[in-house]
MARVO-574018 format. One record per atom (N, C-alpha, C, O): residue number from 1; residue in three letters; atom name; x negated, y, z. Coordinates in nm, 3 decimals, padded with zeros to 5 digits. Layout:
N
   nr  rest  atom       c1       c2       c3
  NUM   Ala    CA        X        Y        Z
...
This chain:
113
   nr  rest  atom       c1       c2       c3
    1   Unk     N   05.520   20.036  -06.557
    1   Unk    CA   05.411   20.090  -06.478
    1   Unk     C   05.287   20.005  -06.504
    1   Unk     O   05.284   19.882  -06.507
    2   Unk     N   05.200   20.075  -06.519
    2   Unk    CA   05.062   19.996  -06.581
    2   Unk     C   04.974   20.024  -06.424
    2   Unk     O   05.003   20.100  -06.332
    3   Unk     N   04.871   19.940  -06.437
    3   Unk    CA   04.718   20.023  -06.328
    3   Unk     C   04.602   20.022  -06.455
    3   Unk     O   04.580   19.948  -06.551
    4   Unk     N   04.556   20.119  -06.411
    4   Unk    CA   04.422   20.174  -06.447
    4   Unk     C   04.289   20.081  -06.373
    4   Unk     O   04.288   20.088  -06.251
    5   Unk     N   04.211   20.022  -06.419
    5   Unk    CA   04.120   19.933  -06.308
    5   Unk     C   03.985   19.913  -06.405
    5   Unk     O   03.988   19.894  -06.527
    6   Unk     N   03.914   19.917  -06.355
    6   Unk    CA   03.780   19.903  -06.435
    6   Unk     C   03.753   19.966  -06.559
    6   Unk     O   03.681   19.922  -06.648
    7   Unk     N   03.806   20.056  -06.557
    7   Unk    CA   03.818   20.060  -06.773
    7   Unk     C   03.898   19.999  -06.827
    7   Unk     O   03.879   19.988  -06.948
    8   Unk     N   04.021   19.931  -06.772
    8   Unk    CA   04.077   19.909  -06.814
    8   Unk     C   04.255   19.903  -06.818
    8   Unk     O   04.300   19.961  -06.719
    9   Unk     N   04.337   19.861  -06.886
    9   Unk    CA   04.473   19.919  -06.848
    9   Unk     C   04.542   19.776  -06.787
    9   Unk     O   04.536   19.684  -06.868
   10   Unk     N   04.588   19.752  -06.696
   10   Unk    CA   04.600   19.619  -06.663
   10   Unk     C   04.796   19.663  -06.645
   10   Unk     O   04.845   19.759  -06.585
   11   Unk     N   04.870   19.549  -06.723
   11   Unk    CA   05.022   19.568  -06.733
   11   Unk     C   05.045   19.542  -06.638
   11   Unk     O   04.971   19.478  -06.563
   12   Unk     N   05.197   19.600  -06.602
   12   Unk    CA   05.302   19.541  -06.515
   12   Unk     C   05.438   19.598  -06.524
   12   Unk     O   05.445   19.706  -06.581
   13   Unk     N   05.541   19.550  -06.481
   13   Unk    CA   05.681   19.551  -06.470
   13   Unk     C   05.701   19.700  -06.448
   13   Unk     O   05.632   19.770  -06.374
   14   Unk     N   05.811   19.742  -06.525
   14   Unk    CA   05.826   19.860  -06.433
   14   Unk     C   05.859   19.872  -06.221
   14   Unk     O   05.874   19.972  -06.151
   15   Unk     N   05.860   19.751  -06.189
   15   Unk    CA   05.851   19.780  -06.023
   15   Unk     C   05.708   19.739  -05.980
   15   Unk     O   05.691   19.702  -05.863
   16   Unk     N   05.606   19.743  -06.063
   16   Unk    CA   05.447   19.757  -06.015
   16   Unk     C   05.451   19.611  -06.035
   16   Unk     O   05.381   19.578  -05.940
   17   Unk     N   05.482   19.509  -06.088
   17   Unk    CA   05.447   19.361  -06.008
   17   Unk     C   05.353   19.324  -06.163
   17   Unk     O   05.401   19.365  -06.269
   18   Unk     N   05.248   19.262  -06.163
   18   Unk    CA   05.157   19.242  -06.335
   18   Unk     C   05.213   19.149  -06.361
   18   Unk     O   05.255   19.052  -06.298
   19   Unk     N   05.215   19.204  -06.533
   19   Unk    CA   05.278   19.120  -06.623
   19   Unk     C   05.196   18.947  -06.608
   19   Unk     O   05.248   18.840  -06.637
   20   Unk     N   05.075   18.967  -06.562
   20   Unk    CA   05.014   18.800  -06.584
   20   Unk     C   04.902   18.822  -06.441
   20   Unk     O   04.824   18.900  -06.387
   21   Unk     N   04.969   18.681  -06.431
   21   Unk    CA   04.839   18.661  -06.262
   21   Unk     C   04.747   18.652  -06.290
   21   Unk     O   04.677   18.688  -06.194
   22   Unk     N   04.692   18.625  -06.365
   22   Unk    CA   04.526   18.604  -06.439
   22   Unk     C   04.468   18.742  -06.439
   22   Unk     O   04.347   18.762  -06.437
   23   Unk     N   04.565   18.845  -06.442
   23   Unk    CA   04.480   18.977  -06.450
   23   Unk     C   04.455   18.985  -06.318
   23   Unk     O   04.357   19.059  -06.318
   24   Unk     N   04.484   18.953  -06.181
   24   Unk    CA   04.409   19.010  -06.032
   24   Unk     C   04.298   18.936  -05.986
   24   Unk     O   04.259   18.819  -05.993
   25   Unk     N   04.248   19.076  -05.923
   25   Unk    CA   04.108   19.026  -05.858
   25   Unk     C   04.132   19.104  -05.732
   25   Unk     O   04.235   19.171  -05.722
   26   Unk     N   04.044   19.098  -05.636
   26   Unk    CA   04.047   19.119  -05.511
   26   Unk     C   04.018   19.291  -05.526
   26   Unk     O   04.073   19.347  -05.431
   27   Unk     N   03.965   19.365  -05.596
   27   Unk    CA   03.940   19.428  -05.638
   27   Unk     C   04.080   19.554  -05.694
   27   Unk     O   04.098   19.673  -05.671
   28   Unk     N   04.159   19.446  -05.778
   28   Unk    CA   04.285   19.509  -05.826
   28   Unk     C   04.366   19.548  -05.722
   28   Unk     O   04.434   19.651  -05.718
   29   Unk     N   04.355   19.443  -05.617
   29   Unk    CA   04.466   19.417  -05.541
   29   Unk     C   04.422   19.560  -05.436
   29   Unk     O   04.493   19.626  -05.360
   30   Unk     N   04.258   19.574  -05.473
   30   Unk    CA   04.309   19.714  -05.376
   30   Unk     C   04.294   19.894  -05.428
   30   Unk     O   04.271   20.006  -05.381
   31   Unk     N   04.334   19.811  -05.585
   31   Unk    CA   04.379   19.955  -05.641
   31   Unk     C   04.584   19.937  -05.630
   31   Unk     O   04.656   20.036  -05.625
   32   Unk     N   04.636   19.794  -05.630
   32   Unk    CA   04.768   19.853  -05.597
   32   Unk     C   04.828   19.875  -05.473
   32   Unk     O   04.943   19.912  -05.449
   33   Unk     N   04.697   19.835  -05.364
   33   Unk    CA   04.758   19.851  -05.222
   33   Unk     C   04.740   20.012  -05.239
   33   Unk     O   04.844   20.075  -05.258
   34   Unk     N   04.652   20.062  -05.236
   34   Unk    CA   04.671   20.249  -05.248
   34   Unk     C   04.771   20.325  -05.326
   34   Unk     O   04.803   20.443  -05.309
   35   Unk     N   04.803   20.264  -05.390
   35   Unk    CA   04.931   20.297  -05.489
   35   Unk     C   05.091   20.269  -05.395
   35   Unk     O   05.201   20.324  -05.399
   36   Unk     N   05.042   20.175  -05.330
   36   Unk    CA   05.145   20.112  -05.244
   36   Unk     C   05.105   20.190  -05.084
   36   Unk     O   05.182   20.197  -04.988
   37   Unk     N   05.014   20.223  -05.089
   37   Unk    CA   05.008   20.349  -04.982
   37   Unk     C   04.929   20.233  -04.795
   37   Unk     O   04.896   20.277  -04.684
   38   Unk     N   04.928   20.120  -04.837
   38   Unk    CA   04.869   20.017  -04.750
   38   Unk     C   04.740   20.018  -04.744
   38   Unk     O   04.690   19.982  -04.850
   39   Unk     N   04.655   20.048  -04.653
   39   Unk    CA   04.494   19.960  -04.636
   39   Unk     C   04.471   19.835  -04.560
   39   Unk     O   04.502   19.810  -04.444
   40   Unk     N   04.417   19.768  -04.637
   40   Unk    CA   04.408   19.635  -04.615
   40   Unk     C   04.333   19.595  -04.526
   40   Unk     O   04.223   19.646  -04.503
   41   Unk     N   04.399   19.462  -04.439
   41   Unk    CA   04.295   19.447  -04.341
   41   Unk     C   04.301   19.303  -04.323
   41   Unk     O   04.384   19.237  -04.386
   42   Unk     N   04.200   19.234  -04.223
   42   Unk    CA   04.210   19.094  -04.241
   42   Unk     C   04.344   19.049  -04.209
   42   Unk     O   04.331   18.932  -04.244
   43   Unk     N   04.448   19.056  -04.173
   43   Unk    CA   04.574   19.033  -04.158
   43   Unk     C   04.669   19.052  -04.290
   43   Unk     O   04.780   19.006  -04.318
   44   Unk     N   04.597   19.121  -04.345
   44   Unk    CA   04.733   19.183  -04.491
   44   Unk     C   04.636   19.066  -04.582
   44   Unk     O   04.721   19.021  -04.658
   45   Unk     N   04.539   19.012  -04.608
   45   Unk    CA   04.444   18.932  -04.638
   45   Unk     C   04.509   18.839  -04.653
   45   Unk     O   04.555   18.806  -04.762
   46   Unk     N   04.529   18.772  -04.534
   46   Unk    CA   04.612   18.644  -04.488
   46   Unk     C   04.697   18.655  -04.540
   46   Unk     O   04.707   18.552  -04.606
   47   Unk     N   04.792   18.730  -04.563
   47   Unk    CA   04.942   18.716  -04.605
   47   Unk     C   04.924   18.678  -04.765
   47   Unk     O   04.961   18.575  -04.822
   48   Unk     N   04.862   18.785  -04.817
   48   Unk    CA   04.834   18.762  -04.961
   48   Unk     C   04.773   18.672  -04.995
   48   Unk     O   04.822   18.628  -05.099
   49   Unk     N   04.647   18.591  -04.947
   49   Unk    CA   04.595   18.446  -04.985
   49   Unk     C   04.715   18.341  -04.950
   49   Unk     O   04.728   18.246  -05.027
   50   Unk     N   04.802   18.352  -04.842
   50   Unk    CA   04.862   18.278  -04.856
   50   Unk     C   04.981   18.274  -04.950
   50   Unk     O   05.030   18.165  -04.978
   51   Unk     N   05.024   18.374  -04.994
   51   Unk    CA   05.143   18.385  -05.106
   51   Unk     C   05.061   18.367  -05.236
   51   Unk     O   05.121   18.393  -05.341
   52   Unk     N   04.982   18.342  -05.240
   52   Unk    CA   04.914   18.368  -05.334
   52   Unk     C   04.852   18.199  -05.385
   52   Unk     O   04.838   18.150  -05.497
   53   Unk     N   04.826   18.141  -05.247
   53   Unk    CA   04.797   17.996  -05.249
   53   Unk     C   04.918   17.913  -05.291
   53   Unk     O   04.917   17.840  -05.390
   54   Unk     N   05.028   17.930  -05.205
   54   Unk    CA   05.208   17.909  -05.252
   54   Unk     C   05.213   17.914  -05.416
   54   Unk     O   05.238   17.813  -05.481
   55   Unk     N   05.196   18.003  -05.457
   55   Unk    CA   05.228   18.008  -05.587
   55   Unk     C   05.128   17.946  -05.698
   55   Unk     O   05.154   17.918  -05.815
   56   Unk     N   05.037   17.937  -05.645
   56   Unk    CA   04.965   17.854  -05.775
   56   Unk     C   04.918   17.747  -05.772
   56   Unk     O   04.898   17.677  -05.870
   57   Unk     N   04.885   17.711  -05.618
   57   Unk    CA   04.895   17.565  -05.571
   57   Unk     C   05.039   17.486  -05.558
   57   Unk     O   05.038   17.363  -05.563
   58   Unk     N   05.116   17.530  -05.549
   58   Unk    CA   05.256   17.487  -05.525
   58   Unk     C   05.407   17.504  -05.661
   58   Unk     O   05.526   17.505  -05.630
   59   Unk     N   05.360   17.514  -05.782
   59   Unk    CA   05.463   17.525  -05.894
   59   Unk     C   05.524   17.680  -05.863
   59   Unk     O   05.646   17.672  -05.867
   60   Unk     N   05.487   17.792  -05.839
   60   Unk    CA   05.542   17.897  -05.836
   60   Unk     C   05.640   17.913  -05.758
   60   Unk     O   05.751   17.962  -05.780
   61   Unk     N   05.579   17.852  -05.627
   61   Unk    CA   05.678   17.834  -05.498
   61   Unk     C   05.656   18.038  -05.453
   61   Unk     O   05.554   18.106  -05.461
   62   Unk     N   05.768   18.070  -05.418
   62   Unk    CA   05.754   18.183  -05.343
   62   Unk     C   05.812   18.192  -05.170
   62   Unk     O   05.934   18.194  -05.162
   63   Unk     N   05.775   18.195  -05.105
   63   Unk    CA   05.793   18.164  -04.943
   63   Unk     C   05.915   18.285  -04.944
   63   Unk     O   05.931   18.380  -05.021
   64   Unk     N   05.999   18.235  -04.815
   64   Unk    CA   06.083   18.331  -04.836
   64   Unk     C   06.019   18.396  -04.669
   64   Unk     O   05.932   18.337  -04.605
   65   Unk     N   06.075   18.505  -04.630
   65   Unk    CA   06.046   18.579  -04.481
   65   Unk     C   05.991   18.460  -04.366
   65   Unk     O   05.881   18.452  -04.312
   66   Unk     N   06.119   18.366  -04.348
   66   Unk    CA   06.088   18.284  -04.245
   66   Unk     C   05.985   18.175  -04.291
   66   Unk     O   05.897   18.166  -04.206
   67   Unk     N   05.975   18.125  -04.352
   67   Unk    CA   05.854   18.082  -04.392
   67   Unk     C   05.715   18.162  -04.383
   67   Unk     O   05.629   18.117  -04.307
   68   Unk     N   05.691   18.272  -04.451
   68   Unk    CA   05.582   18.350  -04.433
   68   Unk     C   05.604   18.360  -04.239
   68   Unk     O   05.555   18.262  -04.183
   69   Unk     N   05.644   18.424  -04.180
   69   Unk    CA   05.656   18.428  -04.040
   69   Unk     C   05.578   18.320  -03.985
   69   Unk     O   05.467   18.319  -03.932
   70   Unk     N   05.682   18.206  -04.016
   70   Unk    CA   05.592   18.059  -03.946
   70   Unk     C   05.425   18.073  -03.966
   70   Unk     O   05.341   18.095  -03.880
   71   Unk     N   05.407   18.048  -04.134
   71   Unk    CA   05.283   18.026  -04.151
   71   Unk     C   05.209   18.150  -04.124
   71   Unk     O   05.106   18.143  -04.191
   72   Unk     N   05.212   18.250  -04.062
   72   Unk    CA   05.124   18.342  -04.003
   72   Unk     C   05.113   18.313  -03.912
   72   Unk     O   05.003   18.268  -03.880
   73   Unk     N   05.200   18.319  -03.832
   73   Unk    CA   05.216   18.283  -03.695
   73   Unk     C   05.122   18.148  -03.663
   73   Unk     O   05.047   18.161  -03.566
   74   Unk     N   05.118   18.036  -03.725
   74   Unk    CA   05.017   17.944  -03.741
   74   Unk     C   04.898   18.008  -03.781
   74   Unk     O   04.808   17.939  -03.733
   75   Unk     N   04.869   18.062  -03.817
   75   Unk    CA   04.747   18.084  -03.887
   75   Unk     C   04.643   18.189  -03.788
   75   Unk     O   04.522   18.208  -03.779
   76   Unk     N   04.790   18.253  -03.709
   76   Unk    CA   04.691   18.357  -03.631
   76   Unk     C   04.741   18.313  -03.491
   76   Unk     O   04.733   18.389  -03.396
   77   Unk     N   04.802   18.168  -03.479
   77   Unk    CA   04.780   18.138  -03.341
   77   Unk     C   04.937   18.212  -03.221
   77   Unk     O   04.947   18.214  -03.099
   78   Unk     N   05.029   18.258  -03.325
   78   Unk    CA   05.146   18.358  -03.234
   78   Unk     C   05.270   18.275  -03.245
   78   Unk     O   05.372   18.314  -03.302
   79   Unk     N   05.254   18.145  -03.181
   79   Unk    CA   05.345   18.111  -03.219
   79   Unk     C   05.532   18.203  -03.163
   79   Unk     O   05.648   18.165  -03.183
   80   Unk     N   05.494   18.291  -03.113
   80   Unk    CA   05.628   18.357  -03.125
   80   Unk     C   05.611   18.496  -03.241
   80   Unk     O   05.690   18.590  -03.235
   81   Unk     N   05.545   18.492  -03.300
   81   Unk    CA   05.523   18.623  -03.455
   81   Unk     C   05.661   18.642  -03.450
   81   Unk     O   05.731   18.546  -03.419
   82   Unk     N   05.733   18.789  -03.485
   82   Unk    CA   05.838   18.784  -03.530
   82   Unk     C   05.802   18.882  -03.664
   82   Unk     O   05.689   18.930  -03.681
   83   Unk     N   05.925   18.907  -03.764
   83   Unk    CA   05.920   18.943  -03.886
   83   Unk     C   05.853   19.080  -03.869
   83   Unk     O   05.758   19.104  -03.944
   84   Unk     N   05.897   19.185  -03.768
   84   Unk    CA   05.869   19.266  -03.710
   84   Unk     C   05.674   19.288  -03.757
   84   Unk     O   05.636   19.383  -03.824
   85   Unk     N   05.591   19.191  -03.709
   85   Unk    CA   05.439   19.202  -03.730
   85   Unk     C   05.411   19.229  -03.871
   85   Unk     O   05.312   19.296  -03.901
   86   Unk     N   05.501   19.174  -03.975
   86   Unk    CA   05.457   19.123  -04.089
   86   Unk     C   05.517   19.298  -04.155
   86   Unk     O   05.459   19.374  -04.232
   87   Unk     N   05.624   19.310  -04.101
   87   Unk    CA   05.689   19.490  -04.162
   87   Unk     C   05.588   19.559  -04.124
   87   Unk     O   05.579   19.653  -04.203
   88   Unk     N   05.479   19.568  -04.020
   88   Unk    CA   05.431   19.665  -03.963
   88   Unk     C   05.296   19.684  -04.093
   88   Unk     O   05.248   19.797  -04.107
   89   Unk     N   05.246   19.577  -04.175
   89   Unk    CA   05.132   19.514  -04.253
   89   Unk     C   05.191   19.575  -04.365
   89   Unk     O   05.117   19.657  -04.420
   90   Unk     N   05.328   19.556  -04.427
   90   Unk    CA   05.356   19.580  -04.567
   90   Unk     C   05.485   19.638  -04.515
   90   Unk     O   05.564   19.544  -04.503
   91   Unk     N   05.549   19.770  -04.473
   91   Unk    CA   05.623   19.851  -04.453
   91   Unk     C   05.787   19.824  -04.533
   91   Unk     O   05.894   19.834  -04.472
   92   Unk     N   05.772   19.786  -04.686
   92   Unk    CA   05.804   19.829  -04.812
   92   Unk     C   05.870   19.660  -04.810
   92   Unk     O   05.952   19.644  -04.900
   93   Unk     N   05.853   19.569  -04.746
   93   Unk    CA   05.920   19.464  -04.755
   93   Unk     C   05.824   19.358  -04.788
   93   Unk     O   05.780   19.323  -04.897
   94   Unk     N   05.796   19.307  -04.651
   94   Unk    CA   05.650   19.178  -04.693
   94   Unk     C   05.628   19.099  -04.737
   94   Unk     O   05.512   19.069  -04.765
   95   Unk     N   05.732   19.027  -04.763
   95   Unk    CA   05.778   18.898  -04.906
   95   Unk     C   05.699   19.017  -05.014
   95   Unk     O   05.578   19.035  -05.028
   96   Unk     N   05.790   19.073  -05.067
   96   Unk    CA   05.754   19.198  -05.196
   96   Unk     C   05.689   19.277  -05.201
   96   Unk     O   05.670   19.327  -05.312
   97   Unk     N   05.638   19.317  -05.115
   97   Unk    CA   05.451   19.425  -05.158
   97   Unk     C   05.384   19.309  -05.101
   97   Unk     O   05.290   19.297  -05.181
   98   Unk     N   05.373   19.235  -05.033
   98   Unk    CA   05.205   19.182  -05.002
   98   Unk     C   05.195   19.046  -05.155
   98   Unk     O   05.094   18.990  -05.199
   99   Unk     N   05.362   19.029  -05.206
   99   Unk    CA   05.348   18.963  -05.365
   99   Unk     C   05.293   19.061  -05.453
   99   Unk     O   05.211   19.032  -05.541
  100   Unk     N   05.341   19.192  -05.429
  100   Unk    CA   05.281   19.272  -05.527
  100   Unk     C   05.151   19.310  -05.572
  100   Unk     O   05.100   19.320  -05.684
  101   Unk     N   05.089   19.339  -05.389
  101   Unk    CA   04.923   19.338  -05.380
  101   Unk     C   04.883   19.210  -05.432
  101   Unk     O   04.765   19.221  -05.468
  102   Unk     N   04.928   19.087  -05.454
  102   Unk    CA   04.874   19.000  -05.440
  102   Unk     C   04.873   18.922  -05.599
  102   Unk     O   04.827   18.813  -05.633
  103   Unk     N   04.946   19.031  -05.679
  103   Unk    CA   04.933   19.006  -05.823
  103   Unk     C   05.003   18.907  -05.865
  103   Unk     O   04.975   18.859  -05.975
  104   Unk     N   05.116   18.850  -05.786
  104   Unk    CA   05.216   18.766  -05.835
  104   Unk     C   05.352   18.834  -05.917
  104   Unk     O   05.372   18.955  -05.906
  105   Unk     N   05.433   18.759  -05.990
  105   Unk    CA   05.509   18.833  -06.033
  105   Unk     C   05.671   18.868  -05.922
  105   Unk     O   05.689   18.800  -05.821
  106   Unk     N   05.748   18.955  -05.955
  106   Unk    CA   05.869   18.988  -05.860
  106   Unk     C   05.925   18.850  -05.858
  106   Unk     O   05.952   18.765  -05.943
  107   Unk     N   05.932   18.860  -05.719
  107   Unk    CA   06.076   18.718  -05.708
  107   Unk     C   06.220   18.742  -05.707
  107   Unk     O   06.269   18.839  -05.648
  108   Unk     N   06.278   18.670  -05.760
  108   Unk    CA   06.417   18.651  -05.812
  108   Unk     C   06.507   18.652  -05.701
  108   Unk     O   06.625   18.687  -05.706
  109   Unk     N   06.430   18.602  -05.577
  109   Unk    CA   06.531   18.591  -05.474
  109   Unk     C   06.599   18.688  -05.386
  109   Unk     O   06.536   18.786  -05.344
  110   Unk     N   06.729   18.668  -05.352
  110   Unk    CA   06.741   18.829  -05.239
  110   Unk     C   06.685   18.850  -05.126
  110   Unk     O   06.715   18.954  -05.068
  111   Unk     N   06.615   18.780  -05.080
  111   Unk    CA   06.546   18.798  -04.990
  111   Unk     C   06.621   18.742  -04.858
  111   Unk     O   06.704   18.652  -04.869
  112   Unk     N   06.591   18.795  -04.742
  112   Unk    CA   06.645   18.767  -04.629
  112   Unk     C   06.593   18.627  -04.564
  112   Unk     O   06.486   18.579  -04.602
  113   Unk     N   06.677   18.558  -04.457
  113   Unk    CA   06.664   18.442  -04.473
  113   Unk     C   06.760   18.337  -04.488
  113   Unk     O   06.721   18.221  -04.504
């Protein structure tokens, strides 16, 4: 599955995730949130700068659920957030679409916690 973006053809995996992080821009990220059927808001923002900070500040760390949870929950002050807020933002599994919007590649992990 490729995106179409500027004039141009920008790769990715066949499960939407781009072949190289260097290709997203804030821009991309909201030609694959429409593809992904999400509109973005300062909350889906957050999630993605922060998975997004994880991974390139941090050796290609990928947060797993409870981690992302915490650090939202910090970030927006809830300290009781449950996973629940974060499904309601990225429907499709919020570890894995808000990585996807966020132009990182698929993670390896099964998820959960």
């Amino acid at each position: 599955m490729n995106y179409k973006f500027d004039g141009n053809t920008i790769e990715a995996n066949d499960n939407g995730f781009l072949n190289n992080v260097d290709d997203w821009s804030e821009q991309l990220a909201e030609v694959i949130a429409a593809a992904e059927d999400v509109q973005l808001t300062e909350r889906h923002w957050d999630v993605i700068n922060y998975l997004r900070d994880e991974y390139i500040n941090n050796a290609g760390h990928q947060p797993n659920m409870r981690k992302i949870v915490k650090a939202m929950g910090d970030a927006w002050g809830d300290k009781k957030l449950e996973a629940k807020a974060l499904y309601d933002l990225f429907p499709l599994n919020p570890d894995k679409q808000a990585s996807k919007i966020g132009g990182l590649p698929d993670t390896k992990r099964k998820g959960g916690y």
